[in-house]
C-alpha positions as CSV (number, residue, x, y, z in Angstrom):
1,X,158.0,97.1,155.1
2,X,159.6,97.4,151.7
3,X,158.8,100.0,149.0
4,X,157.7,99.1,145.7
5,X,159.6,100.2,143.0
6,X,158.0,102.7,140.8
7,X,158.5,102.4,137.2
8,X,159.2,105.7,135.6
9,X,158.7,105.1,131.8
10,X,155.1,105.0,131.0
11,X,152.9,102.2,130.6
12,X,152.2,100.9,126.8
13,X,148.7,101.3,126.5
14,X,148.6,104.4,127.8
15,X,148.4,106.7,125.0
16,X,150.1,110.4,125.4
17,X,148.3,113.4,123.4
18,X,150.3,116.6,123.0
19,X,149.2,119.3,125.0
20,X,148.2,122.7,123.3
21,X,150.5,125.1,123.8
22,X,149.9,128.4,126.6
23,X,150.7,131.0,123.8
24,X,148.3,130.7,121.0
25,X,148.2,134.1,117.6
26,X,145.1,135.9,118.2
27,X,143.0,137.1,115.1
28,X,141.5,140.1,114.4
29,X,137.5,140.3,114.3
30,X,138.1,141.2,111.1
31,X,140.0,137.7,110.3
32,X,137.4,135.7,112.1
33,X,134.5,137.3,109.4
34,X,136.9,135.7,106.5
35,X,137.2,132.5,107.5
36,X,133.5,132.3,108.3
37,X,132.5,133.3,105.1
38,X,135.3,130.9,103.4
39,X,133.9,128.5,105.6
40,X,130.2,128.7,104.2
41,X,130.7,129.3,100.7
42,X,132.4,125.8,101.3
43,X,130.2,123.8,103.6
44,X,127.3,122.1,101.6
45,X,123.8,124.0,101.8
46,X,121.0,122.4,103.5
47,X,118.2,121.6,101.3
48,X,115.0,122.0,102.5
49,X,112.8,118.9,102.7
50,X,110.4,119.0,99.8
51,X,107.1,117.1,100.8
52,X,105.5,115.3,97.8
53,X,101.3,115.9,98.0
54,X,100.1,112.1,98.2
55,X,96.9,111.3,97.0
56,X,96.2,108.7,100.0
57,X,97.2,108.9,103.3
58,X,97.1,105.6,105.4
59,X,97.2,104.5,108.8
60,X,97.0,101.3,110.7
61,X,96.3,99.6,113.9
62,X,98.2,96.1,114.6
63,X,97.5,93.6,117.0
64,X,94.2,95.8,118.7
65,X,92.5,94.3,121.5
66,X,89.0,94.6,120.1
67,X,86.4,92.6,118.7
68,X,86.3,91.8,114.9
69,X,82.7,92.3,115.1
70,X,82.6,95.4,116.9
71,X,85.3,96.9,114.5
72,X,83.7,95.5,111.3
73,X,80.8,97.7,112.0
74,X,82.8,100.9,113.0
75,X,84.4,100.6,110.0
76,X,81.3,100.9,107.7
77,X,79.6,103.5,110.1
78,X,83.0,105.9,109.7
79,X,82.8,105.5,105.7
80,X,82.6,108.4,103.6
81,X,82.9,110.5,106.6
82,X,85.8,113.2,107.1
83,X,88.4,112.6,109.8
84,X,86.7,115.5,112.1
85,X,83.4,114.3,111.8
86,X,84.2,110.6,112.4
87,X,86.5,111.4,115.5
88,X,83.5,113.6,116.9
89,X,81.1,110.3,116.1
90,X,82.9,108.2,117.6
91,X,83.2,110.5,121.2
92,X,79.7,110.3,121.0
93,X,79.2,106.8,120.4
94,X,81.6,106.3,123.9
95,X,79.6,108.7,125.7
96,X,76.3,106.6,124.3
97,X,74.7,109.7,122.8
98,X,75.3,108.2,118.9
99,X,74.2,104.5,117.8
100,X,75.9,102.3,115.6
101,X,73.9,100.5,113.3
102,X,74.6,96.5,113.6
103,X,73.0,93.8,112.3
104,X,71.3,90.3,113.4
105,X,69.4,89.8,116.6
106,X,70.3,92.7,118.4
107,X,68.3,95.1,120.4
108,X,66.4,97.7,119.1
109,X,67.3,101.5,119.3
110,X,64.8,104.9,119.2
111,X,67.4,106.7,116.6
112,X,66.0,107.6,113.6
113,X,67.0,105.5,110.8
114,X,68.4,102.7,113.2
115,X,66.5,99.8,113.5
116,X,69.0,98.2,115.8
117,X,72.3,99.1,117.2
118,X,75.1,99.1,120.0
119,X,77.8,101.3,121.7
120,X,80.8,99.6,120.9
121,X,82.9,101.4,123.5
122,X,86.1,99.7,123.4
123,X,86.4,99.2,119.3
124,X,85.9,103.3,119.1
125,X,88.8,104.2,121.7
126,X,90.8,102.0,119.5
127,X,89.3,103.8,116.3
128,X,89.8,107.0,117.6
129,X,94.1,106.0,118.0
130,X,93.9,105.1,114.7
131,X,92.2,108.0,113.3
132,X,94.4,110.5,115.2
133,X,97.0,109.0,113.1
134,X,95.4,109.3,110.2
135,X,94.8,112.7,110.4
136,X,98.5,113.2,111.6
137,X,99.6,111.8,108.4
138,X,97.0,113.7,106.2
139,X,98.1,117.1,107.7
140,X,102.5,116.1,107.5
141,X,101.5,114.9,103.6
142,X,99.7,118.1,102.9
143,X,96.2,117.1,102.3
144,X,93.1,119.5,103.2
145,X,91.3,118.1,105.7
146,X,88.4,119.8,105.1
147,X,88.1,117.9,101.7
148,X,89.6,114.3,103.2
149,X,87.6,111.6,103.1
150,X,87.4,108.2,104.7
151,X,87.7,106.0,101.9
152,X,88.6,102.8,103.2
153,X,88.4,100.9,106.5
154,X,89.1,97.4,107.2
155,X,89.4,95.3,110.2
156,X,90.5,91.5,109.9
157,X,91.9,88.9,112.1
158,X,95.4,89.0,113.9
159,X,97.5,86.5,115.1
160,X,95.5,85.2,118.0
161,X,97.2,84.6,121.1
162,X,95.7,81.8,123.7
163,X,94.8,82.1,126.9
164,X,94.4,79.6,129.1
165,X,92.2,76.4,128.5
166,X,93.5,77.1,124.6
167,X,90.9,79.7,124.7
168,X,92.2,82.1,121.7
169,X,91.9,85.8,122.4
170,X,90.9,88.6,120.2
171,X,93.0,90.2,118.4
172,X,92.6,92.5,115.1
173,X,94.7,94.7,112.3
174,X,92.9,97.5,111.4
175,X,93.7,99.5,107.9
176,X,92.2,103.3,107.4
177,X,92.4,105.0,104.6
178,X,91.5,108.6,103.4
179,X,91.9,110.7,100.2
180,X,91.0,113.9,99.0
181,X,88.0,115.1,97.1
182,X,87.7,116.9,94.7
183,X,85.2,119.4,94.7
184,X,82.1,118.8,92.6
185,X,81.2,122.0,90.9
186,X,77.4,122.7,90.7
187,X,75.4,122.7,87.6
188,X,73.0,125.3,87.0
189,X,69.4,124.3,85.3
């Protein structure tokens, strides 16, 4: 067998870094204080992040596998409500202890004020994301929830995907929006 030569000068792309020498001037704690406080006085501050009080918070729900129906209806019966008291509704409504009002041909139910109504299950988990949210975003904008109100809700059409036999699915966007009250003040007389 014959040997290979080895090459003794070092390959091109290699690149060589210098190595830090064994003996390195050690400073005084008393040093080490300087030079941190040099250092800060010239490092930039941090600012702390000012959050700007909006008047409306919003959140939304894309592409939610619900019915348009169903949602339409959720949407008036959460209306004017706060965000607590419309999350606790809508618990209710999936544990079929609350009705929603709908309209049309639909079954009637013994709740007073109802003359007919359904437990849309399904459109009030999807609700219940989107109001989670919503409150999320009141509380990081600073708004008081106990004075936040549901203002708006709408649910409309999404792009529909199709199943097969060119059956379209459903599919919806969903827009909540809340604001805070102001309190009314009393009149006496």
């Amino acid at each position: 067998m014959t040997e290979r030569p080895t090459n003794t000068q070092p390959d091109k792309h290699i690149k060589v870094t210098p190595s830090v020498e064994k003996h390195q001037v050690h400073t005084t704690a008393h040093e080490k204080k300087e030079e941190k406080s040099v250092a800060s006085e010239t490092a930039p501050k941090k600012e702390e992040k000012k959050t700007v009080k909006r008047e409306e918070v919003i959140a939304k729900g894309l592409n939610l596998h619900t019915s348009l129906k169903h949602s339409m209806y959720l949407s008036r019966f959460v209306k004017r409500k706060s965000i607590d008291v419309a999350l606790h509704d809508l618990g209710e409504v999936i544990a079929l202890r609350k009705v929603v009002p709908f309209k049309g041909e639909i079954p009637h139910r013994s709740a007073p004020g109802i003359m007919s109504g359904r437990y849309p299950r399904v459109a009030s988990e999807e609700f219940i994301r989107v109001l989670k949210n919503l409150k999320g975003n009141a509380i990081a904008h600073g708004l008081d929830l106990d004075r936040t109100r549901i203002t708006y809700a709408s649910a409309s059409w999404a792009v529909r995907p199709l199943r097969r036999g060119g059956r379209k699915a459903k599919r919806i966007n969903l827009v909540v929006k809340a604001r805070e009250m102001k309190q009314e003040e009393k009149k006496n007389g």
